[in-house]
C-alpha positions in Angstrom: 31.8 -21.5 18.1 31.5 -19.3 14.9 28.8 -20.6 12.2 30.4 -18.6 9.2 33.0 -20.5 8.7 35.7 -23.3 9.5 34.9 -26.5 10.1 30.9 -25.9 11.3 30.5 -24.2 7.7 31.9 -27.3 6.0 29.9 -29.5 8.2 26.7 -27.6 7.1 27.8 -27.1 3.0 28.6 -31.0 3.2 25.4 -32.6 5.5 28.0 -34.7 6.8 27.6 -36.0 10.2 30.7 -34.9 12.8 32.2 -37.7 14.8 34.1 -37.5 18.1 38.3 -38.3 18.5 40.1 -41.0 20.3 40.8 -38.1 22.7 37.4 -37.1 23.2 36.5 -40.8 24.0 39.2 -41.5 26.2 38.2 -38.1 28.2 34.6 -39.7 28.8 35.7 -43.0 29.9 38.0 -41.8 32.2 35.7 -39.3 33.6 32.9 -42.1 34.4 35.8 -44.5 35.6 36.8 -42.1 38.0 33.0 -40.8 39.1 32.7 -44.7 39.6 35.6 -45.1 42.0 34.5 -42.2 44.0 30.9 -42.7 44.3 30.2 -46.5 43.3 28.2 -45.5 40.1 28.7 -45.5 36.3 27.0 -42.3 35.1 25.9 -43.6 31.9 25.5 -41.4 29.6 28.7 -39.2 30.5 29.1 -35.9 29.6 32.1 -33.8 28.7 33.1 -30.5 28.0 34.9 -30.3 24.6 38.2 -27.6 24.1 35.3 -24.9 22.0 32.5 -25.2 24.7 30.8 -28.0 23.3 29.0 -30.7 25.5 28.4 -34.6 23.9 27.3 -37.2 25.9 28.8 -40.6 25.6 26.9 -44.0 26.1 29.1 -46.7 28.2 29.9 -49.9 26.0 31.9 -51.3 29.1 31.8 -50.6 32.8 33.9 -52.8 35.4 34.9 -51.5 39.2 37.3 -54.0 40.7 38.0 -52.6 44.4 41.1 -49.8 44.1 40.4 -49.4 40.6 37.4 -48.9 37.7 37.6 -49.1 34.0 34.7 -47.5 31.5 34.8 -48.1 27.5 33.1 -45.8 25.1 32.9 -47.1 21.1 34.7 -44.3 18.9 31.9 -42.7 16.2 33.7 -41.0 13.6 30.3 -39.8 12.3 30.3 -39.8 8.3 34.2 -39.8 8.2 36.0 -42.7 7.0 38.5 -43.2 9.7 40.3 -46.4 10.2 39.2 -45.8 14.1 35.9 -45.5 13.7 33.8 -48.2 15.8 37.2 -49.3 18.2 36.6 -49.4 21.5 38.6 -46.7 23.7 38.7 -48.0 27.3 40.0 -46.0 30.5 41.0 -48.3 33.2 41.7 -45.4 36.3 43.6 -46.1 39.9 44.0 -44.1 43.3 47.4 -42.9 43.4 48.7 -41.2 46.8 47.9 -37.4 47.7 50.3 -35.8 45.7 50.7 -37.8 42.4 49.0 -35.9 40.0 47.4 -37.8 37.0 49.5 -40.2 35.3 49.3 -41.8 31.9 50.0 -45.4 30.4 49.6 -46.9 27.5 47.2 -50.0 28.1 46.7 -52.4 25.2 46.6 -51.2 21.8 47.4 -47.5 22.4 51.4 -47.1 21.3 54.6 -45.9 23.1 56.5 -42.8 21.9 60.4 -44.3 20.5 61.2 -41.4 18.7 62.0 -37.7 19.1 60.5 -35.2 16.9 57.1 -35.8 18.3 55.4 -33.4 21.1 55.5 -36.4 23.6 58.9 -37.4 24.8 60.7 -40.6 24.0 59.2 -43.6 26.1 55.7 -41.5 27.0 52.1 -43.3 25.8 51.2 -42.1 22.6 48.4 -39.8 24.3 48.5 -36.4 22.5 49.0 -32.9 24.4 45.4 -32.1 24.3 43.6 -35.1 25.3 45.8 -35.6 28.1 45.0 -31.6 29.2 40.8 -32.3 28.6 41.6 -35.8 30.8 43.2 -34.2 33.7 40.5 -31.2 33.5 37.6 -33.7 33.7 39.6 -35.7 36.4 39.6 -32.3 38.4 35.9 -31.9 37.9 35.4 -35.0 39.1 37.6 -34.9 41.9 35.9 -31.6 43.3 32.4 -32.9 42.2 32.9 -35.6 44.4 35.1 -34.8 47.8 38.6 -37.0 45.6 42.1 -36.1 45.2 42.5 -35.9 42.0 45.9 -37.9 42.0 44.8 -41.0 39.2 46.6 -43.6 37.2 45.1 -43.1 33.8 45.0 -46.1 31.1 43.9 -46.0 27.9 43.6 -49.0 25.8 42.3 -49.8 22.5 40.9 -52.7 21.5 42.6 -54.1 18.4 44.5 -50.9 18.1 48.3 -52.3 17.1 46.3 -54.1 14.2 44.5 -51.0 13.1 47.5 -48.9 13.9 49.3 -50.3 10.8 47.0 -48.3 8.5 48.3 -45.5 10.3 51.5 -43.2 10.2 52.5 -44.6 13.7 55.4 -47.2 12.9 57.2 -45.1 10.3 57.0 -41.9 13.4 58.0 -44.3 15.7 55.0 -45.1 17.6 54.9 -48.5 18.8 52.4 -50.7 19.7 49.5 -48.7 18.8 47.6 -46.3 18.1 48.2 -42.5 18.8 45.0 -41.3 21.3 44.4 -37.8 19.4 42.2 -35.1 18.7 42.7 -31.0 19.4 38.6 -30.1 19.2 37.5 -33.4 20.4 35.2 -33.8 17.1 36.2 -35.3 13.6 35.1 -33.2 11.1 34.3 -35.9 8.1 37.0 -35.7 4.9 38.5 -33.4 7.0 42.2 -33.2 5.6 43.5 -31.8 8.6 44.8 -35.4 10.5 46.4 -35.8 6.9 48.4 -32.5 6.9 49.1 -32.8 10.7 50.6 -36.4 9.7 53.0 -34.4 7.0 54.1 -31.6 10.0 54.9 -34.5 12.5 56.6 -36.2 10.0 58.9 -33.7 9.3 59.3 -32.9 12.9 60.6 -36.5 13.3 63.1 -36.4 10.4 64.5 -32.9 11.8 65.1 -34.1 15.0 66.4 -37.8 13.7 69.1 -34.9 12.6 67.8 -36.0 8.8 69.0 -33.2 6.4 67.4 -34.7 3.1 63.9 -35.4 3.3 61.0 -36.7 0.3 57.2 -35.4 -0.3 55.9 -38.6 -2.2 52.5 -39.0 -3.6 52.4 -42.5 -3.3 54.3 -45.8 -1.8 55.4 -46.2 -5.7 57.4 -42.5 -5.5 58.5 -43.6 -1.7 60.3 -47.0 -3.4 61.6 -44.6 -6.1 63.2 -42.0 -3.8 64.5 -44.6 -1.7 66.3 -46.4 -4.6 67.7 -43.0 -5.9 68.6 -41.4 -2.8 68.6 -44.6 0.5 66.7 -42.6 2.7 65.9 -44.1 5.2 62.5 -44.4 6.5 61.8 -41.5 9.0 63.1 -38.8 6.0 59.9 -40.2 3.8 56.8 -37.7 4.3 53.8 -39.5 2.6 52.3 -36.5 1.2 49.3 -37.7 -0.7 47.6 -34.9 -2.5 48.9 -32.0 -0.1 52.3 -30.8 -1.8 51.0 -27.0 -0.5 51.1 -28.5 3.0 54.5 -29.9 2.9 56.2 -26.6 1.0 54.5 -24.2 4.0 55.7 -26.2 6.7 59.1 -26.5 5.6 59.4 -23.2 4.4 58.5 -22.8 8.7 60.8 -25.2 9.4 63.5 -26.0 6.8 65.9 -28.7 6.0 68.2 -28.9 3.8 67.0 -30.5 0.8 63.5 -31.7 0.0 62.8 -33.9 -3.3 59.4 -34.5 -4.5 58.5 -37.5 -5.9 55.4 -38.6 -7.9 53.2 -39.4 -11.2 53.6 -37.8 -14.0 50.0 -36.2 -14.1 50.3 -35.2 -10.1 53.4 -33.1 -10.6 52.4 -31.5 -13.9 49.8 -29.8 -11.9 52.5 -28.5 -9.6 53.8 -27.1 -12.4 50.6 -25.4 -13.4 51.0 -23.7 -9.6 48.2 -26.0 -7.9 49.3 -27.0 -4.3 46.1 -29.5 -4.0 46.4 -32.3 -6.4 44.0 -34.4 -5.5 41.6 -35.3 -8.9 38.8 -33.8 -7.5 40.3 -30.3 -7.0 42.8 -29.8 -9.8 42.9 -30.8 -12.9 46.2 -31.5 -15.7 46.6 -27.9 -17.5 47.1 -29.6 -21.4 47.6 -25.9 -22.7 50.5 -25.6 -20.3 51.5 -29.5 -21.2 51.7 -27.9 -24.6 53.6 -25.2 -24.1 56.4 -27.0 -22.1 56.5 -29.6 -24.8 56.9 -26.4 -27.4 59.4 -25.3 -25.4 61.0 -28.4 -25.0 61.2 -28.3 -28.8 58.4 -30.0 -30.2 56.5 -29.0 -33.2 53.3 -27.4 -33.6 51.6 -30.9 -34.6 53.2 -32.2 -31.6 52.3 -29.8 -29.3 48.5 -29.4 -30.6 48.5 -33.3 -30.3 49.4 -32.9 -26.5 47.1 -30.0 -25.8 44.1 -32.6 -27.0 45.8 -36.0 -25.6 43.2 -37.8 -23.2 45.8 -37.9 -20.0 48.9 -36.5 -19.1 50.3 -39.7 -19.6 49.4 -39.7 -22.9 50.9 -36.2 -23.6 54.0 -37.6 -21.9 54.3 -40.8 -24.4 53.9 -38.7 -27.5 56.2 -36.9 -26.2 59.2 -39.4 -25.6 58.2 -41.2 -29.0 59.2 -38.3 -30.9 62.4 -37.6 -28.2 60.4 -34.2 -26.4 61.9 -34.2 -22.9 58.6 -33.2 -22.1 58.9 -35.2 -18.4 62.1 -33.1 -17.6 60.2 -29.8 -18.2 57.8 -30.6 -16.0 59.9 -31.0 -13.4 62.1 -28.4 -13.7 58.8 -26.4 -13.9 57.6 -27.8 -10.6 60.9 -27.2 -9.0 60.1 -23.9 -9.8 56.7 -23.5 -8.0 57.7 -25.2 -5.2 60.4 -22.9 -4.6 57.9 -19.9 -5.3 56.2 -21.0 -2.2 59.3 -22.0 0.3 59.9 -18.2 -0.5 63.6 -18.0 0.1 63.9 -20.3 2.7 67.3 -22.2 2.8 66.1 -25.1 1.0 67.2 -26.6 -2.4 64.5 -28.6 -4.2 64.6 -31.5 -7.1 61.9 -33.2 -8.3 61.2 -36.4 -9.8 58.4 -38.0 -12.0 57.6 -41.6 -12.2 55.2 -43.6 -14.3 52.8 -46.1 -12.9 55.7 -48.8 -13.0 58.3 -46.5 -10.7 60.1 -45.7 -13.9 61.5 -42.2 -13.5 60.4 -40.0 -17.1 61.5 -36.5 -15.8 63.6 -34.5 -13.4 65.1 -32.1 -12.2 68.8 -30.8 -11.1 68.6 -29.4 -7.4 68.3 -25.7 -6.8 
């Protein structure tokens, strides 16, 4: 694993302490489940083999054999990341199947059910990602060879709790049911790590493609989802909550277009759009008053006017002194984010509009479509 950049290089700038994926843990409770149904014991630690080479051991919260079959629990540790998962208990309950089987995966309790396409699972599979289920049928292998089995297993995940946490997840708007998703493509959380965010936004839009969905929304926020919603009644699956990450959403559509994409948010959010920053989070771009200014000027306000937005203390501020004077200064911006965002989608067959809201849901500027 390189240590001049990536994730280890974050790790090291932040001091932050890496923590391990659902699909890490569900690889080492299934590995000691099935080394206890072949040879009688638990090994406790248990150690895997991560995707990049790395080796973590795992200490056993649970351990139960019950004749044909064993299960093995291992408590998640998303190390200094603040993931809703972090401290669940990811249990593998494993069975003999006959010569011949394979490994096969079910969703125990708390681990959800695929009812949608769009997703890299098919309709009616556990919710038990691609890579996890390749690192559990490795290590069942291992295992198997290690210790004179088959290698033909029923595999169970469950989570405990997990349909409760899984409601502060993306899982019921994607269509998972039931559950949570069992993740992870490294095996380690890197923590504030945005990628399970921007992963979120490309399944999300996988989902509305293959719902057939031909009009989909980036919103910043639940407000700009109940504001898209009442302008355009989209229905659910066409919503991508995209937070912060409007540069995320633009790439992977201009990858994999639709036909229309609105983005919907705050005032202050999309005037940074406008100013060409793709992050918008507080902490990593700021509102541009200068250019605040020069839409207003351009909008047609006067040079007190526009010297008063270029000093006003938010860009909701610049925005009100804007409309009590009849600037369209909301309307530019949007226009003028419309404009990035199809800088970046760089020809690809999709027309854009976007919409700003206040903190009520009121829409103060927007677009036409181009």
């Amino acid at each position: 694993m390189s240590t001049s950049g990536g994730r280890t290089a974050q790790l090291k700038h932040t001091g932050l302490r890496p923590g391990w994926t659902t699909g890490a843990c569900a690889t080492a409770a299934t590995t000691a489940a099935y080394t206890a149904l072949l040879t009688g014991d638990f090994p406790d630690p248990v150690t895997i083999t991560l995707p990049k080479g790395q080796t973590p051991a795992f200490a056993l919260a649970v351990e139960e054999h019950d004749g044909p079959s064993a299960t093995a629990g291992v408590v998640k540790d998303a190390g200094d990341d603040p993931d809703v998962t972090h401290g669940a208990l990811v249990r593998s309950t494993v069975r003999l199947l006959p010569a011949g089987s394979g490994v096969v995966f079910r969703a125990g309790a708390g681990v959800g059910t695929v009812t949608r396409p769009g997703l890299p699972l098919a309709v009616g599979e556990p919710a038990i990602n691609p890579v996890p289920r390749q690192m559990i049928r490795d290590h069942v292998e291992r295992v198997a060879t290690a210790h004179g089995g088959t290698g033909d297993v029923e595999v169970t995940v469950s989570v405990d709790h997990g349909e409760e946490i899984a409601r502060s997840t993306w899982n019921p708007r994607l269509g998972i049911l039931g559950g949570l998703s069992i993740l992870g493509t490294t095996g380690i959380v890197v923590p504030y790590s945005c990628s399970a965010w921007i992963d979120s936004i490309r399944r999300g839009v996988d989902v509305a493609r293959a719902a057939g969905r031909t009009h989909v929304a980036g919103c910043t926020g639940s407000t700009s989802e109940k504001t898209v919603t009442s302008l355009y009644e989209l229905p659910e699956d066409a919503l991508l909550d995209m937070g912060d990450f409007a540069g995320a959403v633009l790439k992977y559509i201009r990858r994999h277009p639709v036909d229309r994409l609105t983005i919907c948010g705050g005032f202050a959010k999309l005037s940074k759009l406008a100013a060409g920053h793709l992050d918008l989070h507080s902490a990593r771009s700021q509102v541009d008053k200068g250019l605040l200014a020069d839409l207003a000027r351009a909008a047609g306000a006067d040079a007190s006017l526009a010297a008063e937005v270029a000093t006003a203390n938010t860009g909701l501020a610049a925005l009100q002194l804007c409309a009590a004077r009849g600037v369209p200064l909301g309307d530019l911006v949007a226009e003028t984010a419309r404009d990035q965002a199809l800088s970046v989608l760089r020809g690809a067959p999709v027309v854009v509009d976007v919409v700003c809201i206040d903190r009520a849901g009121t829409v103060v500027g927007r677009s036409a479509p181009r």
